[in-house]
Backbone and ligand atoms as CSV (ligand in chain L), in Angstrom:
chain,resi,resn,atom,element,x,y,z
A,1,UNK,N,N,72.512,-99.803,159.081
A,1,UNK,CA,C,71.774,-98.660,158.571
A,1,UNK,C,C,72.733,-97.501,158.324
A,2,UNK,N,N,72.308,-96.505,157.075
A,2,UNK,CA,C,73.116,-95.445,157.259
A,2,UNK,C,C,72.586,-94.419,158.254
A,3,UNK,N,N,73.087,-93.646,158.584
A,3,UNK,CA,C,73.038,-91.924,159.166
A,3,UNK,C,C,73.340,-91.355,158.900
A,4,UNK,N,N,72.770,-89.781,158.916
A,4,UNK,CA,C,73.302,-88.646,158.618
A,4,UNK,C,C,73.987,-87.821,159.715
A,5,UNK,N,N,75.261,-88.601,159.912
A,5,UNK,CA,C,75.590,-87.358,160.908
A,5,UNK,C,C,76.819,-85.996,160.575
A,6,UNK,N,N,76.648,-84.380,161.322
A,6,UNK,CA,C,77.584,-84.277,160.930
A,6,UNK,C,C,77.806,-83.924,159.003
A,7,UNK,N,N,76.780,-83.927,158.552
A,7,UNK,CA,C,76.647,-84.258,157.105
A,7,UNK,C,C,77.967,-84.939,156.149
A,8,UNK,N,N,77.998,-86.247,157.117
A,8,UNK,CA,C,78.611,-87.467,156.569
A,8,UNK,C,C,77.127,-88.099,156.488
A,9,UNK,N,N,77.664,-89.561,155.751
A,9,UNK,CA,C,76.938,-90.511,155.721
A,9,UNK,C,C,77.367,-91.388,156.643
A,10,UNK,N,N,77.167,-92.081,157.763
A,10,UNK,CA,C,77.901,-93.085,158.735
A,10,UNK,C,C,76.803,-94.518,158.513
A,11,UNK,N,N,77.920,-95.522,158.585
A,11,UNK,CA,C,77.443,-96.777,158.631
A,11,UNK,C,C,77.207,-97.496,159.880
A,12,UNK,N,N,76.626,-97.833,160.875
A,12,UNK,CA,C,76.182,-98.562,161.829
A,12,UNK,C,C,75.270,-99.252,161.890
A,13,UNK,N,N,75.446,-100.121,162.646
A,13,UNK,CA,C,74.467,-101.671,163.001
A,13,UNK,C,C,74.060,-101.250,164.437
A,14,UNK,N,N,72.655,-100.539,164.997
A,14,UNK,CA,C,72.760,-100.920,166.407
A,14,UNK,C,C,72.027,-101.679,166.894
A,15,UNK,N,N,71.725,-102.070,168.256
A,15,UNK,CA,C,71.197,-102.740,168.623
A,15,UNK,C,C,69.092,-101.933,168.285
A,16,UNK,N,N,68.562,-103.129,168.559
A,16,UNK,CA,C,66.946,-103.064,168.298
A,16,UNK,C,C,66.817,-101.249,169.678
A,17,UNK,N,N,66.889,-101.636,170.513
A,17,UNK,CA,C,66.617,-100.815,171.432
A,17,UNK,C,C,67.888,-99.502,171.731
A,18,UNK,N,N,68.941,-99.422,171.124
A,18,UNK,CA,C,70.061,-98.743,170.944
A,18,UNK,C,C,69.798,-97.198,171.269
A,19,UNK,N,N,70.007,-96.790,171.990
A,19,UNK,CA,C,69.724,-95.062,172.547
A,19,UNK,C,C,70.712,-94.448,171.120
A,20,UNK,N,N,70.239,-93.222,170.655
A,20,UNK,CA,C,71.373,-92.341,170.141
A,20,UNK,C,C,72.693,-91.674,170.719
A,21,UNK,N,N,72.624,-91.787,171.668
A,21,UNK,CA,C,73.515,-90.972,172.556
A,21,UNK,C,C,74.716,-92.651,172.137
A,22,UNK,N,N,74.281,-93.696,172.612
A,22,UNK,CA,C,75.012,-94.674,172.930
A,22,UNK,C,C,75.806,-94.533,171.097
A,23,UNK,N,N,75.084,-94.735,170.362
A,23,UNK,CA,C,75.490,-95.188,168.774
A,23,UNK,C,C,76.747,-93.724,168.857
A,24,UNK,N,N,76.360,-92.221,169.136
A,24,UNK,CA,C,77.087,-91.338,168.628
A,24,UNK,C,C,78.535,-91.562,169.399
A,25,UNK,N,N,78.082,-92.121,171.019
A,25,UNK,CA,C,79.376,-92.114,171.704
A,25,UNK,C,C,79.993,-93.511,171.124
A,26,UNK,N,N,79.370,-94.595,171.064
A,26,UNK,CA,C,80.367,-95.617,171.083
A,26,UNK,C,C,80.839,-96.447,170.028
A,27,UNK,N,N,80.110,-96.690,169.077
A,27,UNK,CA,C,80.387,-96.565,167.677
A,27,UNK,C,C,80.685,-95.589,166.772
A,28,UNK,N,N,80.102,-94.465,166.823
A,28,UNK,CA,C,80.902,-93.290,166.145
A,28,UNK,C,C,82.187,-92.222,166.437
A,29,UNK,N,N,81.931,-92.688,167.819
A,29,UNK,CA,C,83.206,-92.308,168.770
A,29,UNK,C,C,83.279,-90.595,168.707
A,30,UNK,N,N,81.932,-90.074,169.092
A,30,UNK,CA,C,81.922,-88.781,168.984
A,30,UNK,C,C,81.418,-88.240,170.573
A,31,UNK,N,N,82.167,-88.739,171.321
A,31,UNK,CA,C,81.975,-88.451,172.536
A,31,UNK,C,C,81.764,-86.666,173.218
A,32,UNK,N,N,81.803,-85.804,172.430
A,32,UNK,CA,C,81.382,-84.496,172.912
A,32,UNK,C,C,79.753,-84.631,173.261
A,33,UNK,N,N,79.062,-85.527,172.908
A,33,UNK,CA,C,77.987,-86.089,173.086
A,33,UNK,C,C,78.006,-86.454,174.564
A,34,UNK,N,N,77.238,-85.863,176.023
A,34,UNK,CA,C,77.871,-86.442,177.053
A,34,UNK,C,C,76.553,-86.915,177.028
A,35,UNK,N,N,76.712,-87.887,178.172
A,35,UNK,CA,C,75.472,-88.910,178.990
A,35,UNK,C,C,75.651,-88.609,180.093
A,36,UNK,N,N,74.544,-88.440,180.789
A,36,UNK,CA,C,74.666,-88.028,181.935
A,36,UNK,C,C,73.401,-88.508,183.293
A,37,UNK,N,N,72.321,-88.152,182.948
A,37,UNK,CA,C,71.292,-89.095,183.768
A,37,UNK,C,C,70.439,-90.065,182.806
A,38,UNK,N,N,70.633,-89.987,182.050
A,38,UNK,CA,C,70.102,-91.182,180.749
A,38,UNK,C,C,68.716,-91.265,180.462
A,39,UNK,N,N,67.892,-90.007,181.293
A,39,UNK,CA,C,66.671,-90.496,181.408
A,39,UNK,C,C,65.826,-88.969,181.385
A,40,UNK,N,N,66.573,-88.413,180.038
A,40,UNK,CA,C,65.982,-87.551,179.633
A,40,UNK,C,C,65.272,-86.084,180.726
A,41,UNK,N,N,66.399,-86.158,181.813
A,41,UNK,CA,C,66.053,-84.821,182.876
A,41,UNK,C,C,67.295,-84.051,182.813
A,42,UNK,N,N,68.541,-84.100,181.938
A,42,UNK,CA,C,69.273,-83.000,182.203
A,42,UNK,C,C,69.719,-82.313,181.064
A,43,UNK,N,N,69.641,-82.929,180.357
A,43,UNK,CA,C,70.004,-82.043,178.118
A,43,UNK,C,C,71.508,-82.383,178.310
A,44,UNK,N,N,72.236,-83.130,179.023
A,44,UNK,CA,C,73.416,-82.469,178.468
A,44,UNK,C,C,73.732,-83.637,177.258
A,45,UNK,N,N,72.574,-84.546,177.083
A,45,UNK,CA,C,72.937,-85.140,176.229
A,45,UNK,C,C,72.448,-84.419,174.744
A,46,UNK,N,N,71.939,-83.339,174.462
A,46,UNK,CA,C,71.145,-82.922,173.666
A,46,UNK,C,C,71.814,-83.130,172.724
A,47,UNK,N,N,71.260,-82.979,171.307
A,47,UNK,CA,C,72.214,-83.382,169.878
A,47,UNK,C,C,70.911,-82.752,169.276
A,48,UNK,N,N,71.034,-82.337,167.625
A,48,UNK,CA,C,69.691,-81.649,166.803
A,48,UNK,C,C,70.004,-83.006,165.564
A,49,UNK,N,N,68.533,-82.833,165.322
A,49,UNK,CA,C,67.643,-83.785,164.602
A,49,UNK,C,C,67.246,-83.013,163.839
A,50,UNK,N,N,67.495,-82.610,162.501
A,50,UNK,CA,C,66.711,-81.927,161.325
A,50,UNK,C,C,66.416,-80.884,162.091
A,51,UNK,N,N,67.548,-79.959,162.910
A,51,UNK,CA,C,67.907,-78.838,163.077
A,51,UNK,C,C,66.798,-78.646,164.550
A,52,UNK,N,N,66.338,-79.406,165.026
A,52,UNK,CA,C,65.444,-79.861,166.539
A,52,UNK,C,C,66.553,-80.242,167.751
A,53,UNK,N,N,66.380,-79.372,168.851
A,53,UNK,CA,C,67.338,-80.131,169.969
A,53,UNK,C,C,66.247,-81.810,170.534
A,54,UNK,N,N,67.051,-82.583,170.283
A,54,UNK,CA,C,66.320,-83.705,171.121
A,54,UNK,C,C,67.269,-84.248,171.815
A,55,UNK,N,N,66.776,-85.364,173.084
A,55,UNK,CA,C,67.642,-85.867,173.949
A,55,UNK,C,C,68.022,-87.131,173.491
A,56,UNK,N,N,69.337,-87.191,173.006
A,56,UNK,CA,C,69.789,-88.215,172.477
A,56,UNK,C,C,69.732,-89.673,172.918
A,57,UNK,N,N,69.835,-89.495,174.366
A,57,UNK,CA,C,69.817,-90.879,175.275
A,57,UNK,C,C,68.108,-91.728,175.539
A,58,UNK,N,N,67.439,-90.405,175.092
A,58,UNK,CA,C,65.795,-91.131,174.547
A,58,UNK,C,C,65.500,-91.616,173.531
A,59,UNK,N,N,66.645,-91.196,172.294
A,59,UNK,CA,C,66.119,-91.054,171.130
A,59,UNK,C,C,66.810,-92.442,170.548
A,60,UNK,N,N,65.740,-93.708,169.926
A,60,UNK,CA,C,65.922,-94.776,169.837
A,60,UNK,C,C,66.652,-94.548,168.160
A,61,UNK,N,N,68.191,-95.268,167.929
A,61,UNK,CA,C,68.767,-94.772,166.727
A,61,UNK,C,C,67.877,-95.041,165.629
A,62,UNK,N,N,67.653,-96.554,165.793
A,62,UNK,CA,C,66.854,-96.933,164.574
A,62,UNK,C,C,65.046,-96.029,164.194
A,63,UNK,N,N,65.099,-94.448,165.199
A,63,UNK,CA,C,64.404,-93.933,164.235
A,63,UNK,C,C,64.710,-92.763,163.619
A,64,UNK,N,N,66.010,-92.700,163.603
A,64,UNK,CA,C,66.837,-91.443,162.863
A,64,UNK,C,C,67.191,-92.007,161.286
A,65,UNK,N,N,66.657,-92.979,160.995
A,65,UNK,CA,C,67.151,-93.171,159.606
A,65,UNK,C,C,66.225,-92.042,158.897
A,66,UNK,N,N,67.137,-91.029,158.013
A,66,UNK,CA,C,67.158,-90.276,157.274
A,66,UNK,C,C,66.754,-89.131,157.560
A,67,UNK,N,N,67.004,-89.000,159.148
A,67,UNK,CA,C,67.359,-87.778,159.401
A,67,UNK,C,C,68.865,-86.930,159.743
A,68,UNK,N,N,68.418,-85.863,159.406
A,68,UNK,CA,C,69.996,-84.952,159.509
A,68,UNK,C,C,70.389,-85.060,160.970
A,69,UNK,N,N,71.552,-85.277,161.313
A,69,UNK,CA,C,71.972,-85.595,162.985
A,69,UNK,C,C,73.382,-84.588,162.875
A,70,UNK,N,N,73.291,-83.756,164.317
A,70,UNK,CA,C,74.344,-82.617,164.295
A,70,UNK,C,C,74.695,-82.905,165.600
A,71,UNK,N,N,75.814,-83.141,165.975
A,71,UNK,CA,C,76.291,-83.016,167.199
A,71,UNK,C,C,77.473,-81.532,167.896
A,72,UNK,N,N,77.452,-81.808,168.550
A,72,UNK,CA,C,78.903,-80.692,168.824
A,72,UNK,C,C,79.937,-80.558,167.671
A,73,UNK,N,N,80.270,-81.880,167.684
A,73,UNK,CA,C,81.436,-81.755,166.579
A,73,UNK,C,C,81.259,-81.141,165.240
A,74,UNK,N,N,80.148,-80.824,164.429
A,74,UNK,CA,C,79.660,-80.924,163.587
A,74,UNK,C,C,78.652,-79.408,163.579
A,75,UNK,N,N,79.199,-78.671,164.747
A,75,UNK,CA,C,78.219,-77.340,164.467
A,75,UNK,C,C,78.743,-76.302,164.204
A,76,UNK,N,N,80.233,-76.368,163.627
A,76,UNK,CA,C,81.452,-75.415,163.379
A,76,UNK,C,C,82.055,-75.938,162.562
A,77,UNK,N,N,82.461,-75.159,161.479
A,77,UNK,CA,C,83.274,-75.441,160.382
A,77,UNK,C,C,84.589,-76.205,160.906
A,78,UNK,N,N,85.414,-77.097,160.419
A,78,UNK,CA,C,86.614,-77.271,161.084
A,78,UNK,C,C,87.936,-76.118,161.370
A,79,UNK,N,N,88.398,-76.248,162.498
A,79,UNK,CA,C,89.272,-75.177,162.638
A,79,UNK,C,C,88.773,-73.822,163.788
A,80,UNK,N,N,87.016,-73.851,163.599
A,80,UNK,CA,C,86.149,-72.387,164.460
A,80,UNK,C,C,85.562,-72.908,165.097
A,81,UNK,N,N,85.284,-71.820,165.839
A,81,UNK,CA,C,84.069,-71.992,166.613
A,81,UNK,C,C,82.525,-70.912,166.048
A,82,UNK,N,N,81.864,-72.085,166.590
A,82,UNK,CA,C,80.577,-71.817,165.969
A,82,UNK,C,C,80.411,-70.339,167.055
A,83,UNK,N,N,79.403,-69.272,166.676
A,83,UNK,CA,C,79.111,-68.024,167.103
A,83,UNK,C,C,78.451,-68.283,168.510
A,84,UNK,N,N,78.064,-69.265,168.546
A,84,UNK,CA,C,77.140,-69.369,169.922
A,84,UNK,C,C,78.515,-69.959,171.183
A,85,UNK,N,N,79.512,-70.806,170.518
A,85,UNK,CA,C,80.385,-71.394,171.097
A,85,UNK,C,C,81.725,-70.573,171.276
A,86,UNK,N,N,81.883,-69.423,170.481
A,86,UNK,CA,C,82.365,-68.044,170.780
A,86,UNK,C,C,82.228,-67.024,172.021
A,87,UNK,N,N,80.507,-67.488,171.789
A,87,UNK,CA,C,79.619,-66.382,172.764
A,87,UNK,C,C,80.202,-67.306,174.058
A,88,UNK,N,N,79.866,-68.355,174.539
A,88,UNK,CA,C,80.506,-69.095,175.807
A,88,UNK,C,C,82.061,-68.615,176.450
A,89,UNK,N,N,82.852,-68.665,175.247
A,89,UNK,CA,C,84.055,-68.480,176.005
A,89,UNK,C,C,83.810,-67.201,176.123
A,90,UNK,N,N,83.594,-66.510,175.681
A,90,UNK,CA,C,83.702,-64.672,175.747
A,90,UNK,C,C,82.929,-64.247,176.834
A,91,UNK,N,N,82.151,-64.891,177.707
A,91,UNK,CA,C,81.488,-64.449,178.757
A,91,UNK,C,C,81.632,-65.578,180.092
A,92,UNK,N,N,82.343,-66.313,179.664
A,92,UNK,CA,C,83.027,-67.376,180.689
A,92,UNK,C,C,81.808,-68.076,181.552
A,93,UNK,N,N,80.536,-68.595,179.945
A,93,UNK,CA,C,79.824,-69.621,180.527
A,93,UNK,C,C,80.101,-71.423,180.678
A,94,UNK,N,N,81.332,-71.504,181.067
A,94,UNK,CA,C,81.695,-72.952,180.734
A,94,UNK,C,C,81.880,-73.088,182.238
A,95,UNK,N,N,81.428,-73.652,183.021
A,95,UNK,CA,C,82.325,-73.910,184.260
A,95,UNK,C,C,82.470,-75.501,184.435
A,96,UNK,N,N,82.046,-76.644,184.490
A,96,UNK,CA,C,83.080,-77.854,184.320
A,96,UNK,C,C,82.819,-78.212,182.975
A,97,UNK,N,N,82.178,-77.457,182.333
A,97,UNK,CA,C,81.567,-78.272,181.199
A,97,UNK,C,C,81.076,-79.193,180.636
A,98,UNK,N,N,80.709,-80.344,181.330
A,98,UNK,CA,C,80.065,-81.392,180.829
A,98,UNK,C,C,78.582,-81.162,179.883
A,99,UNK,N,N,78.114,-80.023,180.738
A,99,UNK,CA,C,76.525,-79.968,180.348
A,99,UNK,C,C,76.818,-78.509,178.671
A,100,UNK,N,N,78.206,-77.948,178.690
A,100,UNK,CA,C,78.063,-77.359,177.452
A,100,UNK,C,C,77.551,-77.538,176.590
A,101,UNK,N,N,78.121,-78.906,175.855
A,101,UNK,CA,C,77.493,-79.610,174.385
A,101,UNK,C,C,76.089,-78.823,174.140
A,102,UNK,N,N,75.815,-80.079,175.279
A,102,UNK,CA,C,73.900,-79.818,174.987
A,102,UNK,C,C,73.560,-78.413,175.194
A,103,UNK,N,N,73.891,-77.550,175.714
A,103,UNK,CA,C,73.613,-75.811,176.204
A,103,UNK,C,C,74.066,-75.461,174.649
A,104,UNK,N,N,74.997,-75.522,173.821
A,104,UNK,CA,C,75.356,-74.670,173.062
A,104,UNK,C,C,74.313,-75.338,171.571
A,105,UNK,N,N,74.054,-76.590,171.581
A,105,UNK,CA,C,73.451,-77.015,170.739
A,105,UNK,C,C,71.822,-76.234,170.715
A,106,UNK,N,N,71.267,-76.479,171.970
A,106,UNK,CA,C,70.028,-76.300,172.248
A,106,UNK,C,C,69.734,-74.764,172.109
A,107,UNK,N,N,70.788,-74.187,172.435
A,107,UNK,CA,C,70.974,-72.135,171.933
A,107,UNK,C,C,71.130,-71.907,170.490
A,108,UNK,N,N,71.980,-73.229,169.781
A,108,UNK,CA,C,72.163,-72.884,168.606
A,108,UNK,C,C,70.768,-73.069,167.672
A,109,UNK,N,N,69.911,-74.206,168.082
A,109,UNK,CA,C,68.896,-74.647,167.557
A,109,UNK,C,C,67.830,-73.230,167.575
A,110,UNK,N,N,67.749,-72.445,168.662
A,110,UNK,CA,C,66.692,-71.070,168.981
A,110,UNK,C,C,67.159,-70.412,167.992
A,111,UNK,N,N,68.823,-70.386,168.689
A,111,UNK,CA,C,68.747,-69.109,167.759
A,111,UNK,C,C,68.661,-69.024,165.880
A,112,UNK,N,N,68.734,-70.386,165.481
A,112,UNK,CA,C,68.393,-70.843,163.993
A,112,UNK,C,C,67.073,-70.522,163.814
A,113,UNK,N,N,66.128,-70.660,164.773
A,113,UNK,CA,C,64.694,-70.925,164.564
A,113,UNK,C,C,63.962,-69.110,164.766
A,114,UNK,N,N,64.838,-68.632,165.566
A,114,UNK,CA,C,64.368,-67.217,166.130
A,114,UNK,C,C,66.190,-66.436,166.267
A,115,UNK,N,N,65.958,-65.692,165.427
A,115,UNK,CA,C,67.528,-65.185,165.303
A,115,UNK,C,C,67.469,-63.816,166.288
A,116,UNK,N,N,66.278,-63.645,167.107
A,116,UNK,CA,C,66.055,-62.178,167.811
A,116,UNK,C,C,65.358,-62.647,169.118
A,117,UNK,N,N,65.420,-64.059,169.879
A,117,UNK,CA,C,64.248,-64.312,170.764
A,117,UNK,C,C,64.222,-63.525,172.224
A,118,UNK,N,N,63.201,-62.928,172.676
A,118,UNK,CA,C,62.595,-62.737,173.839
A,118,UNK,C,C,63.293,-63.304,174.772
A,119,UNK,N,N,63.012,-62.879,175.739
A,119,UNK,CA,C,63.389,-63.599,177.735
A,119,UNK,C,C,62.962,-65.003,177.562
A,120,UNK,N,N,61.855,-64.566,177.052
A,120,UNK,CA,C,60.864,-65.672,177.401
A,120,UNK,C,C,61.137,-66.643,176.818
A,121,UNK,N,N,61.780,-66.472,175.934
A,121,UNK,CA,C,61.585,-67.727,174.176
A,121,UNK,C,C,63.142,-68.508,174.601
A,122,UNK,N,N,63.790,-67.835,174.966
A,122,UNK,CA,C,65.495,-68.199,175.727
A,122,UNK,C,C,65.140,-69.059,177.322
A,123,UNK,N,N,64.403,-68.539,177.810
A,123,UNK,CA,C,63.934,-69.250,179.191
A,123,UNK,C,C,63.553,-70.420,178.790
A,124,UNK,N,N,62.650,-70.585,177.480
A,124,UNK,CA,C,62.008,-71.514,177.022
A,124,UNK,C,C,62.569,-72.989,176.615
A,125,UNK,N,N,63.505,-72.030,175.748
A,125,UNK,CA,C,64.278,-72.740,174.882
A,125,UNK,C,C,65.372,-73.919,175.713
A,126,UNK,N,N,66.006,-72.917,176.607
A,126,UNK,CA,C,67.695,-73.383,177.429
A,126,UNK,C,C,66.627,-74.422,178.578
A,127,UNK,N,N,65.329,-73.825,178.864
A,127,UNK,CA,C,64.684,-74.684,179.880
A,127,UNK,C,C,65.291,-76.011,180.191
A,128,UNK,N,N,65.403,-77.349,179.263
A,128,UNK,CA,C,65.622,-78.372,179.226
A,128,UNK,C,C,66.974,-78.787,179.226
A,129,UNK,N,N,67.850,-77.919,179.437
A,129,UNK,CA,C,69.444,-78.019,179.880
A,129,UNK,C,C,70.245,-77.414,181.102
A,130,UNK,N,N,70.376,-78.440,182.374
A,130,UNK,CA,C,70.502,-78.215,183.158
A,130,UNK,C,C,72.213,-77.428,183.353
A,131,UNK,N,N,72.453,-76.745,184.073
A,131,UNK,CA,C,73.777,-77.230,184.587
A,131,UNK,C,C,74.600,-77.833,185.790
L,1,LIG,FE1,FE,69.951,-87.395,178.291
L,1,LIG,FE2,FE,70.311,-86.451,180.774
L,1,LIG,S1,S,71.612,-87.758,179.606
L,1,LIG,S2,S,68.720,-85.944,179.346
């Protein structure tokens, strides 16, 4: 099947039951994608779906055909950092980083959707990404 990841086109075969997380890390070899409890309780696997944070390690590949797929790698021009991934280092929210990815994706997704959000809408939003 193809994918859109990244706004490439990528070619992969996965398995019937194939998690996304698994296809982005191990066939596409885009490991900023972390895995971490696999079972959809910590975000750090998060990745956006037609500009949606979803949990990649739930998300069965074969139903992303022809949707837009953005990972870490792919949320900054080459060479920058994306504004939200700016905002991290500049306030020294990284501490081992594993759970970044998904934190900066899932901030980037709000703040696309709500470029001004509330306590509340940020509480809301980051809710599903642990650290
Ligand atoms: Fe997907 Fe924890 S690895 S939610």
């Amino acid at each position: 099947m193809q994918l859109e990841v990244n706004g490439r086109s990528r070619s992969v075969t996965p398995g019937p039951l194939e998690s996304l997380a698994e296809t982005l890390r191990d066939r596409l070899h885009l490991s900023g994608t972390k895995l971490s409890c696999g079972r959809g309780e910590c975000g750090s696997c998060t990745v956006l779906l037609d500009g949606r944070p979803v949990y990649s390690c739930l998300t069965i590949t074969n139903a992303c055909l022809g949707a837009r797929i953005t990972t870490i790698e792919g949320v900054a021009p080459a060479g920058r950092l994306h504004p939200v991934q700016q905002a991290f280092v500049d306030h020294d929210a990284v501490q081992c980083g594993f759970c970044t990815p998904g934190q900066v994706l899932a901030a980037v997704a709000l703040l696309d959707a709500d470029p001004e959000p509330d306590h509340q809408a940020i509480q809301r939003a980051m809710s599903g990404n642990l650290c």
